[in-house]
C-alpha positions as CSV (number, residue, x, y, z in Angstrom):
1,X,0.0,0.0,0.0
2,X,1.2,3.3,-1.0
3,X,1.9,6.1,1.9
4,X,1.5,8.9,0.0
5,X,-0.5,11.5,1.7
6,X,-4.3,11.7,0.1
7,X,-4.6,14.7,-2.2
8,X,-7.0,16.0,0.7
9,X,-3.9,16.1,2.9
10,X,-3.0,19.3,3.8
11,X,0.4,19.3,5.6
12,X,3.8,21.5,6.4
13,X,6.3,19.2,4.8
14,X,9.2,21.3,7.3
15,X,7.1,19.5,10.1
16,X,6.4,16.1,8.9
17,X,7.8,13.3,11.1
18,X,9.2,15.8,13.6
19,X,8.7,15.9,17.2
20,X,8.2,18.3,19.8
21,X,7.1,21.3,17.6
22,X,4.2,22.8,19.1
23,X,5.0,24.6,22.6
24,X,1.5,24.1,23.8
25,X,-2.3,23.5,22.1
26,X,-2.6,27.3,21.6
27,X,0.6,27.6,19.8
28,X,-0.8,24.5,17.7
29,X,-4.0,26.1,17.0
30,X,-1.9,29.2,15.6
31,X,0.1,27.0,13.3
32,X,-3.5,25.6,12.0
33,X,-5.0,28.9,12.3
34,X,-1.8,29.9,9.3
35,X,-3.2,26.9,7.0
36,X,-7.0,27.5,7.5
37,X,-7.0,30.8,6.5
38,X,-8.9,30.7,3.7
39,X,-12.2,30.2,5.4
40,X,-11.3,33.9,7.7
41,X,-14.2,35.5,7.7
42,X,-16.1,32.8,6.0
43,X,-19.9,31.0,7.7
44,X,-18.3,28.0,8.8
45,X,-18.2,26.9,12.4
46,X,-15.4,25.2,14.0
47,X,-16.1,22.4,16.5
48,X,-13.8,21.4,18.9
49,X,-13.9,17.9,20.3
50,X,-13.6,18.2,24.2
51,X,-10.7,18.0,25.9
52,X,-8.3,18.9,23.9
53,X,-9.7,20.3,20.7
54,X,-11.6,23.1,22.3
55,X,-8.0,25.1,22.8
56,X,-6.9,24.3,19.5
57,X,-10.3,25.5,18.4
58,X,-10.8,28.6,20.5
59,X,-7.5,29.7,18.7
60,X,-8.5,28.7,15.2
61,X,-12.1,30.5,15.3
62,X,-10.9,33.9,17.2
63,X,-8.1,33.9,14.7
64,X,-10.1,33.0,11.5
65,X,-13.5,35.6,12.9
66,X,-15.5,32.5,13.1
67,X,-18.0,30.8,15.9
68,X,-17.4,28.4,18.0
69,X,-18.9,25.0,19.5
70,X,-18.1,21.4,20.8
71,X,-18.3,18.2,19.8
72,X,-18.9,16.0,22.3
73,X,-17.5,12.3,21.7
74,X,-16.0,9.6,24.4
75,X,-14.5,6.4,23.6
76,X,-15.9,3.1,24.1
77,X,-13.5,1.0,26.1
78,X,-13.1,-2.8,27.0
79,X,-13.9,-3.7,30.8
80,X,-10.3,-4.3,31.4
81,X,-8.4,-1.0,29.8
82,X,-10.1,2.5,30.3
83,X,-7.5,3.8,27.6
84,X,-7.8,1.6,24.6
85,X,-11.2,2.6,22.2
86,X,-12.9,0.3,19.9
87,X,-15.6,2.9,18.9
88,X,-16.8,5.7,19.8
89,X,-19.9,7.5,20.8
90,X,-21.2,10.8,19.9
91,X,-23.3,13.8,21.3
92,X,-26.3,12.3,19.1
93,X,-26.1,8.7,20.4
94,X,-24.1,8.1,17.3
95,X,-22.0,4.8,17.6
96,X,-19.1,3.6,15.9
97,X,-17.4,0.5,16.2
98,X,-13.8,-0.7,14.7
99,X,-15.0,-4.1,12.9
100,X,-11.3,-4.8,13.1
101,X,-10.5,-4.6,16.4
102,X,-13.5,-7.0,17.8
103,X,-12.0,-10.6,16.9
104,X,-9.2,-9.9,18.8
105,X,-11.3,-8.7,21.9
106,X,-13.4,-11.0,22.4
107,X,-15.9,-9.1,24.1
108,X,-19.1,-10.5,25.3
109,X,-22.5,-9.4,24.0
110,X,-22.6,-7.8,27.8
111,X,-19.2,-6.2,27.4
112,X,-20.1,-4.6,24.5
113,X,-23.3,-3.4,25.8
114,X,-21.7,-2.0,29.4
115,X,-18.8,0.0,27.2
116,X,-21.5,1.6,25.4
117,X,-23.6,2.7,28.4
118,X,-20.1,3.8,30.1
119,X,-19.5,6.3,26.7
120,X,-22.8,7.0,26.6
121,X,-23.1,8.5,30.4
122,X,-19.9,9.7,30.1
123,X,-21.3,12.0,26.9
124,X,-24.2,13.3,28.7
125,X,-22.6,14.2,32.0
126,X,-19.9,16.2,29.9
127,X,-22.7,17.5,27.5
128,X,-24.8,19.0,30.3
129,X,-21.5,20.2,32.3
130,X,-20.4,22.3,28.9
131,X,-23.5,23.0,26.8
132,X,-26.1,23.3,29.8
133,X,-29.1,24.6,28.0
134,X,-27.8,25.8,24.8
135,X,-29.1,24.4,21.6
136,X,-26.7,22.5,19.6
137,X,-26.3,24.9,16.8
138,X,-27.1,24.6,12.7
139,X,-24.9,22.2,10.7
140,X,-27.0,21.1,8.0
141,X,-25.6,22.9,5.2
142,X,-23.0,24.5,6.2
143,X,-19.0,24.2,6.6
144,X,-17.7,22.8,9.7
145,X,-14.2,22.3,10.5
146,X,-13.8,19.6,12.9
147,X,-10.6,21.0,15.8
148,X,-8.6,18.2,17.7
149,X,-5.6,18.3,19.4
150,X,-4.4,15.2,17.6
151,X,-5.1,11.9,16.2
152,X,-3.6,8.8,16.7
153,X,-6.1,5.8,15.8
154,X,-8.8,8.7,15.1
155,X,-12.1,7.0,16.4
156,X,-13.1,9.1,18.6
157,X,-12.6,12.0,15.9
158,X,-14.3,9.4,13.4
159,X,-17.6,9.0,15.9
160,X,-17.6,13.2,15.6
161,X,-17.7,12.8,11.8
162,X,-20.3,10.1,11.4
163,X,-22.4,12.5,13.7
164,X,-21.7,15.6,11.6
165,X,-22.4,13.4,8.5
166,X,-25.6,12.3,9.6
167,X,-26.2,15.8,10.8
168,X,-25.6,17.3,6.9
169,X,-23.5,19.6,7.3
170,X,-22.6,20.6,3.5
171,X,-18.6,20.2,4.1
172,X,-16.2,18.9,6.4
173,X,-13.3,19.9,7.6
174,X,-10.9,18.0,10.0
175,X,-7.6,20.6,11.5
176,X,-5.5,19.0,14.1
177,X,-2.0,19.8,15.3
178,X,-0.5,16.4,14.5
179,X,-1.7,12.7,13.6
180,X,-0.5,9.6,12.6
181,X,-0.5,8.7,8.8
182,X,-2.5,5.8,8.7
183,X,-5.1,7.1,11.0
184,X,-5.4,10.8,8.6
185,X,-5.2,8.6,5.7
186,X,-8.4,6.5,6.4
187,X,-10.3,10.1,8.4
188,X,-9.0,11.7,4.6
189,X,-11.8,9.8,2.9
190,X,-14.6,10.7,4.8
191,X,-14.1,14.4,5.0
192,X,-13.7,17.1,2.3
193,X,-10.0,18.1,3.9
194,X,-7.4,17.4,6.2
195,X,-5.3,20.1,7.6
196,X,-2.9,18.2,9.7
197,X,0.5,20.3,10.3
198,X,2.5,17.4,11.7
199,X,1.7,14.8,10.0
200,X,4.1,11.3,11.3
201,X,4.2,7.9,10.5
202,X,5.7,5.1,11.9
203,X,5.0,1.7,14.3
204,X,4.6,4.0,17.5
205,X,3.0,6.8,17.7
206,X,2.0,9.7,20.8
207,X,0.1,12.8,20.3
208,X,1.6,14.7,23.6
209,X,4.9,14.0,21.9
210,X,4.2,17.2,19.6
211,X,4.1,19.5,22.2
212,X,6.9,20.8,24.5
213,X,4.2,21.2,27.0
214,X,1.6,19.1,27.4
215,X,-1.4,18.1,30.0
216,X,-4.5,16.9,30.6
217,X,-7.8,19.7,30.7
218,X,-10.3,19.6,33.4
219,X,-14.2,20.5,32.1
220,X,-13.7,23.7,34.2
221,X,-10.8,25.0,32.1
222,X,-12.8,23.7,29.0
223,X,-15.4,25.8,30.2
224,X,-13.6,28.9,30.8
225,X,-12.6,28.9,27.2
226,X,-16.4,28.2,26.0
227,X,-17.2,31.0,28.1
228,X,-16.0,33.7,25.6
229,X,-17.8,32.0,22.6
230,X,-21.0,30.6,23.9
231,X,-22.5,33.2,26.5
C-alpha cells in the first residue's frame, strides 16, 4: 500500500515526522490557524472535540472571525483497559465500532453493551457540564471544520464525523495539530479536507509528543474557554 498523503492532505512538509514542535495546544492552534486561513471571515463553524480540541479551536475561530462550539465524543473502552477505544460514541447517540479490532477482543454481547452505556453516560454528564441549555447549533448545510488536538487511531474524531455526516453539514473539515499517517489517511476519505500540520508515520505513535508542554484539561478549564464563545 502506497503512503503517499491523500490529495486532501494538507500538511507543512518542514514539520512532517518531527517531534516536539508545538509549545503548547494554543501555539498548535496558531500553526493551524496559518493553514485555514482561507475560510477567515467565512460562515463555517469550528467544532472542537472536548478535551483537547476546544484550545486548538478557541484559537483557530478567534483567529479565522469565526463561531465556536463542541463536539462532544467519548471512547468506548473494553472492561479491562479505560485507555484503549474500539468505537466511539457521539453527542447524538451516534456509535461507531472498529469491525477490526472486535475478533481480537473477544468481548461478550454484555461487554459490548456496558462499554456503550459507560461512553454514553460519560457523553451526557460532559454535555450538560459544557452546553447546559444551549441548543446544539445549525450544521446542515453549512462548513464545519472539525478542531482536535491530535489523532492517533482517530475513532473518537471518526464517531464526531459520522455524527456531523448524519447531521448534513454541507462540508467537512478536520484541522489537528498532529496525527498519525494511517489514521489521517483513512479520516481523509470521509471528510472534504485534512489540515494536519505534523503529519508522522511510523510503528509508534503519541500525540503529547508534539508539544513541549503538554497536559490533561479539566471541564472547568474547558469551560472557561467556551465562556468567551457561547455566553
Amino acid at each position: 500500500m502506497s503512503t503517499a498523503p491523500a490529495s486532501n492532505i494538507v500538511e507543512r512538509s518542514d514539520l512532517r515526522n518531527q517531534l516536539w514542535v508545538f509549545r503548547d495546544r494554543e501555539h498548535a492552534g496558531e500553526v493551524l490557524a496559518q493553514m485555514l486561513a482561507e475560510y477567515r471571515g467565512s460562515e463555517a463553524l469550528v467544532m472542537g472535540i472536548p478535551a483537547g480540541g476546544v484550545p486548538v479551536g478557541a484559537v483557530i475561530a478567534r483567529t479565522l472571525d469565526l463561531p465556536l462550539d463542541i463536539a462532544v465524543v467519548s471512547k468506548i473502552t473494553p472492561p479491562w483497559n479505560p485507555e484503549y477505544g474500539y468505537g466511539a460514541l457521539a453527542w447524538d447517540g451516534t456509535v461507531l465500532l472498529n469491525q477490526e479490532a472486535l475478533p481480537y477482543l473477544q468481548l461478550s454481547e454484555r461487554d459490548m453493551t456496558e462499554g456503550i452505556e459507560r461512553a454514553r453516560a460519560k457523553v451526557e454528564r460532559r454535555v450538560k457540564s459544557l452546553r447546559g441549555d444551549r441548543p446544539f447549533p445549525q450544521v446542515a448545510g453549512r462548513t464545519v471544520i472539525l478542531a482536535d488536538d491530535g489523532i492517533a487511531t482517530g475513532v473518537t474524531t471518526e464517531g464526531a464525523i459520522d455524527a456531523l455526516v448524519k447531521m448534513q453539514a454541507d462540508r467537512l473539515v478536520l484541522a489537528t495539530p498532529t496525527g498519525h499517517e494511517e489514521a489521517v489517511r483513512r479520516l481523509a476519505q470521509k471528510v472534504e479536507k485534512v489540515y494536519c500540520a505534523n503529519l508522522r508515520g511510523g510503528g509508534s505513535f503519541a500525540v503529547a509528543q508534539a508539544y513541549q508542554y503538554w497536559s490533561d484539561m479539566s471541564d472547568a478549564e474547558i469551560a472557561e474557554i467556551l465562556k468567551k464563545f457561547m455566553p
